[in-house]
VEXVOVEX-375001 format. One line per field, with one value per residue (C-alpha): residue in one letter; residue number from 1; x, y, z; chain. Coordinates in steps of 0.5 Angstrom, whole numbers, plus 500, padded with zeros to 3 digits. Layout:
<kolses>
code: c(A/...)
pos: c(NUM/...)
xx: c(X/...)
yy: c(Y/...)
zz: c(Z/...)
unit: c(A/...)
</kolses>
This chain:
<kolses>
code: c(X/X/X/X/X/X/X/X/X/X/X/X/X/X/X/X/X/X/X/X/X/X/X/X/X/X/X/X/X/X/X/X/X/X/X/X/X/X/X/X/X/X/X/X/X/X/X/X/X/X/X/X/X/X/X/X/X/X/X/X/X/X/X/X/X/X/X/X/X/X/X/X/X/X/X/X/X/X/X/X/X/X/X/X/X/X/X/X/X/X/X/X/X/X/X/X/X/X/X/X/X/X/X/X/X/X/X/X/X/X/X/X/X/X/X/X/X/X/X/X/X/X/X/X/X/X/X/X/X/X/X/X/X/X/X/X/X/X/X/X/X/X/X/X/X/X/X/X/X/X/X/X/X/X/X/X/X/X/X/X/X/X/X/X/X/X/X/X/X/X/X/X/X/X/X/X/X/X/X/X/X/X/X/X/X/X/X/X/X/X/X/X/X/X/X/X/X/X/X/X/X/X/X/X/X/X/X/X/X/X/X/X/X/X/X/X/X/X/X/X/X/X/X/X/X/X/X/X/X/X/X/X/X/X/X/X/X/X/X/X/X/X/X/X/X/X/X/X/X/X/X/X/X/X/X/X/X/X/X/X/X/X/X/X/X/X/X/X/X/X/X/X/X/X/X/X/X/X/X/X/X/X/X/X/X/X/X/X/X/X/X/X/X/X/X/X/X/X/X/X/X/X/X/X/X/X/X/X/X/X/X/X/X/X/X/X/X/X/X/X/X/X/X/X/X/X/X/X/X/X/X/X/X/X/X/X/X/X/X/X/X/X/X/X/X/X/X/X/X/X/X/X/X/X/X/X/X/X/X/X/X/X/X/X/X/X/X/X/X)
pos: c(1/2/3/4/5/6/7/8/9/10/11/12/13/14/15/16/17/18/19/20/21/22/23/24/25/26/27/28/29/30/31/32/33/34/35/36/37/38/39/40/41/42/43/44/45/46/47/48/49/50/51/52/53/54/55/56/57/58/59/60/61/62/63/64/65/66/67/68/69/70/71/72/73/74/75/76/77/78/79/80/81/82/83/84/85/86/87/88/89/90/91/92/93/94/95/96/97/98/99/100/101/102/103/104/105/106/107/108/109/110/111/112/113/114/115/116/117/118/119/120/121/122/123/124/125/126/127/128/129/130/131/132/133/134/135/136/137/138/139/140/141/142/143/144/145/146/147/148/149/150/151/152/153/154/155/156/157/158/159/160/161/162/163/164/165/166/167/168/169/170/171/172/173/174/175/176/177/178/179/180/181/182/183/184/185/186/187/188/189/190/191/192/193/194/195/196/197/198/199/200/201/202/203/204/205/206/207/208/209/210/211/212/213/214/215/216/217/218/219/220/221/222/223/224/225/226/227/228/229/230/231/232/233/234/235/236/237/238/239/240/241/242/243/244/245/246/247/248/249/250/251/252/253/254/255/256/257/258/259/260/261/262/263/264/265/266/267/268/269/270/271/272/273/274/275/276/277/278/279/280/281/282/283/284/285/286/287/288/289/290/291/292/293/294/295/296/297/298/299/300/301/302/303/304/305/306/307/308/309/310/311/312/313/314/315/316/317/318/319/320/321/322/323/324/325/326/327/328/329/330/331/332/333/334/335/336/337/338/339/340/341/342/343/344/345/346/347/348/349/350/351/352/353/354/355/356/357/358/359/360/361/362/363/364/365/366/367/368/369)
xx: c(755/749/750/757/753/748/753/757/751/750/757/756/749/753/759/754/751/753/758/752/749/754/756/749/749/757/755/757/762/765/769/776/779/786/792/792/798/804/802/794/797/801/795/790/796/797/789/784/786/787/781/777/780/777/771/768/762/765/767/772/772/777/776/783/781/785/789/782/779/778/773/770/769/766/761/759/756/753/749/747/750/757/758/765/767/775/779/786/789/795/796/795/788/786/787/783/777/777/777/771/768/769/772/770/774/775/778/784/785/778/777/784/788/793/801/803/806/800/801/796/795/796/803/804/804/806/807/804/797/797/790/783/781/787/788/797/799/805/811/813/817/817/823/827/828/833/835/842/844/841/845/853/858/855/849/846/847/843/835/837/840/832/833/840/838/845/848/842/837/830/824/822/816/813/807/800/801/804/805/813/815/813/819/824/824/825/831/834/834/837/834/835/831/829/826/822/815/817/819/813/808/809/807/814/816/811/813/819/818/814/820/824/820/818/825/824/816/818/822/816/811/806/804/797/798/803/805/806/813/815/812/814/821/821/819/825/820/823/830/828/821/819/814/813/819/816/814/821/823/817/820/827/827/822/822/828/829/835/833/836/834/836/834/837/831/827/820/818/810/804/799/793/786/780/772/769/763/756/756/750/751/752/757/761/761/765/769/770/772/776/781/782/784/788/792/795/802/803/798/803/809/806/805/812/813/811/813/819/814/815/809/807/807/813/810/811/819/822/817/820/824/824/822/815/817/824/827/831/831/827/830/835/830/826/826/827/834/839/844/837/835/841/838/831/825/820/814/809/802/798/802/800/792/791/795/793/787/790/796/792/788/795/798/793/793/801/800/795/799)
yy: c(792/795/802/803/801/807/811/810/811/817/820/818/820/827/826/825/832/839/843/848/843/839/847/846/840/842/841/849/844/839/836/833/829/828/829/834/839/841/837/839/845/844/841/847/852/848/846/849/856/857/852/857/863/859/857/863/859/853/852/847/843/839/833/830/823/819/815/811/813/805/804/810/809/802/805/811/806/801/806/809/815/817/825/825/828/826/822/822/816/811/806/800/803/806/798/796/800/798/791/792/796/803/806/809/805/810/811/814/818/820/822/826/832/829/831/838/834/830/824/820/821/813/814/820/817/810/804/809/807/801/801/802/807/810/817/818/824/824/819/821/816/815/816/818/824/826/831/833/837/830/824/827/827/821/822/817/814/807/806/800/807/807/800/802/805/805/809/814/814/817/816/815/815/811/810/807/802/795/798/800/798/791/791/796/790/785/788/790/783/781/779/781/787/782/777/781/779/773/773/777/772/767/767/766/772/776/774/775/783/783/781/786/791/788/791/798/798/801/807/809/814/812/817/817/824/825/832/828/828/834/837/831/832/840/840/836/830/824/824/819/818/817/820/822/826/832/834/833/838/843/843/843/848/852/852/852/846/842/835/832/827/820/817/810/805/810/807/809/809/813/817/820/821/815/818/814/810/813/820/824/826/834/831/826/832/837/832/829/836/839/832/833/840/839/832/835/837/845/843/836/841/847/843/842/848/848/841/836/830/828/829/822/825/825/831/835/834/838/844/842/849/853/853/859/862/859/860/854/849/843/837/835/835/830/822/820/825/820/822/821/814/810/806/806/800/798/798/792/795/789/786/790/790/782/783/789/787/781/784/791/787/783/789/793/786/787/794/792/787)
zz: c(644/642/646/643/635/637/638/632/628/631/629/623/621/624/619/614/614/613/616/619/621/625/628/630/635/638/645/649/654/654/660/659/664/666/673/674/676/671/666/666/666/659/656/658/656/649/647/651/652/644/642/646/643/637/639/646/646/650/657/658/666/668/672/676/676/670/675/677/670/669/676/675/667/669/674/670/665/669/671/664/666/662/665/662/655/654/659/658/659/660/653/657/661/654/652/657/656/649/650/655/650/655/650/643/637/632/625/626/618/620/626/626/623/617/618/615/609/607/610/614/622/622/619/623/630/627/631/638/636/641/640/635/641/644/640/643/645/649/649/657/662/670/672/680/683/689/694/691/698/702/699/700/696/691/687/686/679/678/680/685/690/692/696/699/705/708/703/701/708/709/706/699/695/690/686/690/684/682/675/675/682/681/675/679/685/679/676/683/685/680/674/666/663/658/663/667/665/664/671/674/670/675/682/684/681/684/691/688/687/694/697/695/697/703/704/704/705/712/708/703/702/698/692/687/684/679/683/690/690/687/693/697/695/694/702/704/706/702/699/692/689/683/679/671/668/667/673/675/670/673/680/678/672/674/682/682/688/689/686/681/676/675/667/669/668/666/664/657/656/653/654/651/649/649/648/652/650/651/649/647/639/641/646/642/636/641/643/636/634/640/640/632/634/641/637/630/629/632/639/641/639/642/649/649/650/658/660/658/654/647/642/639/632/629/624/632/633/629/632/639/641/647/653/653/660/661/654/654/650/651/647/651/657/654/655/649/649/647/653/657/654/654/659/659/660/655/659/656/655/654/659/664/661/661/669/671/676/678/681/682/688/690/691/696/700/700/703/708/711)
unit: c(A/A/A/A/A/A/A/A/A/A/A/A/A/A/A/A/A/A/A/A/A/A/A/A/A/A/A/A/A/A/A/A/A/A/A/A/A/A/A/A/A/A/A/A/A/A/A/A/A/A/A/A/A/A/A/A/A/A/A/A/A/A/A/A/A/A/A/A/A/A/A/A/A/A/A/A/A/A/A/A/A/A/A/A/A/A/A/A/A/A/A/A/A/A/A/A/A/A/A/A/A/A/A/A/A/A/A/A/A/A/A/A/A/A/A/A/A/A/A/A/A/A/A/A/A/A/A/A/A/A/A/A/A/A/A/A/A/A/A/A/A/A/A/A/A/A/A/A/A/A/A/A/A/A/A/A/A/A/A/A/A/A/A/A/A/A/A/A/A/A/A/A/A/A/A/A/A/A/A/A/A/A/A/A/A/A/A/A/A/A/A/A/A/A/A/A/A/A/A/A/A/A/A/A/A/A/A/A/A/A/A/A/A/A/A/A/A/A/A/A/A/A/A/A/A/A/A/A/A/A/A/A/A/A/A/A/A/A/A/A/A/A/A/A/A/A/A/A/A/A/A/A/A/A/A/A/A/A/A/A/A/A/A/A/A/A/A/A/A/A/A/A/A/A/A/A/A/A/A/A/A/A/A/A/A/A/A/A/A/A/A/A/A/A/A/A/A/A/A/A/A/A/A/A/A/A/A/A/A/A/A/A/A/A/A/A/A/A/A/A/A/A/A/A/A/A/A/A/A/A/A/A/A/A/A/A/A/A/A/A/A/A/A/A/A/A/A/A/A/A/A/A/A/A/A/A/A/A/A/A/A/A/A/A/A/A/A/A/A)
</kolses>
């Protein structure tokens, strides 16, 4: 607590000064961490490539670590040496690094840019600031993809096809992780939407979701990054897996492979910006300065443009157009599209915050069984 104190003081005493001063301290790199693949590409085609045009003195470096964001962040602290500037994060990882005091809290109006409108950046992300560190930046969802010419003449239309090995036979691949899976068995053995946490909170439940993916374990190629099964897909070595909806639309749209995509059950969640705690001033006035430029109305629009998520701003909607390589349109590829979202799961963030380590830990002892 004290060290993230010092380091708040700092920015301050940096804000309080002036704007020759505070260009003076901007460190000349800043390293950004995110996962890799089509979505890091978006986010360097939408924010760095332009905000290096303004700014030529900074080199960016990308790091693919944010799947394991949480154990390096916490290692990166305990030994007093934080060497990341930006982490983009989940909503329920950016909750945990907050409440452990890994995550820098911010004053969103401060810190961000206002809509065009004048409206606040608090009222323009709305109910999408889960958090007093999270800094959202798109609404995207994990849903399925399949191999079209290896599912015969029955597509499949609902999320339990991925446990019916008799109709759609072959491999499948699936997140190295608890979140979404273990919901997926829920709702596959049976049990409401509505109920699922209720449900997955008791140790019955868990067993309960094992048990159901004990079923296809067999079956199953465990994923980490988020390009994993687009390639494992578009090589033909699974006939259904999940991964985020826009790397989907990459290997459908752009590549040109045949793989449909299955909305049903898709499961909304966010993603977005923390500053880790830690930070040298220099380092923390870059990033400060770089977030408020990546995050405001035309940057979220802009990254649409190269990938199918949903800005977190409701300023950036309207500015969603076409496609800049393709010249498609890219509202009706996006998760929130109503013929999309007609059956969608909510993902609980603070659910999965106050469960996360418990169930992470079950899960890799059920792997290794």
């Amino acid at each position: 607590m004290k060290l993230k104190k010092t380091v708040l003081a700092a920015a301050a005493l940096a804000l309080a000064v002036g704007p020759t001063a505070v260009s003076a301290q901007l460190a000349d790199d800043i390293t950004l961490v995110s996962w890799g693949g089509a979505y890091q590409k978006s986010q360097h085609r939408a924010y760095v490539e332009p905000y290096i045009a303004d700014n030529p003195e900074v080199t960016a470096v990308w790091d693919e670590s944010s799947y394991e964001a949480v154990a390096k962040l916490r290692a990166m602290n305990e030994a007093g040496n934080v060497t990341w500037d930006l982490v983009d994060v989940v909503a329920s990882d950016a909750i945990r690094l907050c409440d452990e005091g890994l995550a820098m809290e911010i004053d969103h109006d401060e810190l961000l840019a206002p809509a065009p409108d004048g409206s606040s950046a608090s009222e323009d992300f709305g109910d999408l600031i889960v958090s007093d560190c999270f800094i959202p930046q798109i609404v995207y969802s994990t849903t399925f993809g399949y191999r079209t010419d290896m599912v015969g003449s029955t597509p499949p239309t609902d999320v339990c096809a991925v446990f019916d090995t008799a109709t759609y036979p072959g491999k499948r691949s699936l997140e190295k992780r608890p979140i979404n899976n273990m919901e997926w068995a829920l709702i596959c053995d049976g049990v409401p939407k509505a109920d699922v946490y209720d449900v997955l909170e008791t140790d019955e439940g868990q067993a309960r979701a094992f048990a159901k993916l004990d079923t296809i374990k067999d079956d199953v190629i465990w994923w980490s990054a988020g390009a994993d099964t687009p390639q494992l897909l578009a090589d033909g070595e699974v006939v259904i897996g999940s991964t985020y909806n826009g790397r989907l639309f990459s290997v459908i749209e752009e590549q040109d492979q045949p793989v449909g995509m299955l909305w049903d059950a898709q499961v909304f969640d966010l993603d977005g910006w923390i500053i880790p705690v830690g930070l040298p001033a220099d380092r923390l006035a870059r990033a400060k300065d770089f977030v408020r430029f990546a995050t405001d109305t035309q940057r979220l629009a802009d990254q649409a443009k190269y990938i199918s998520y949903g800005p977190a701003r409701m300023s950036s909607a309207p500015l969603v157009g076409q496609h800049a390589d393709l010249g498609i349109d890219m509202a009706p590829h996006m998760p929130t599209d109503p013929e999309n979202a007609k059956n969608t799961f909510l993902y609980n963030y603070e659910w999965w915050a106050d469960y996360r380590d418990d169930l992470d830990a079950k899960f890799q002892a059920w792997l290794a069984q």
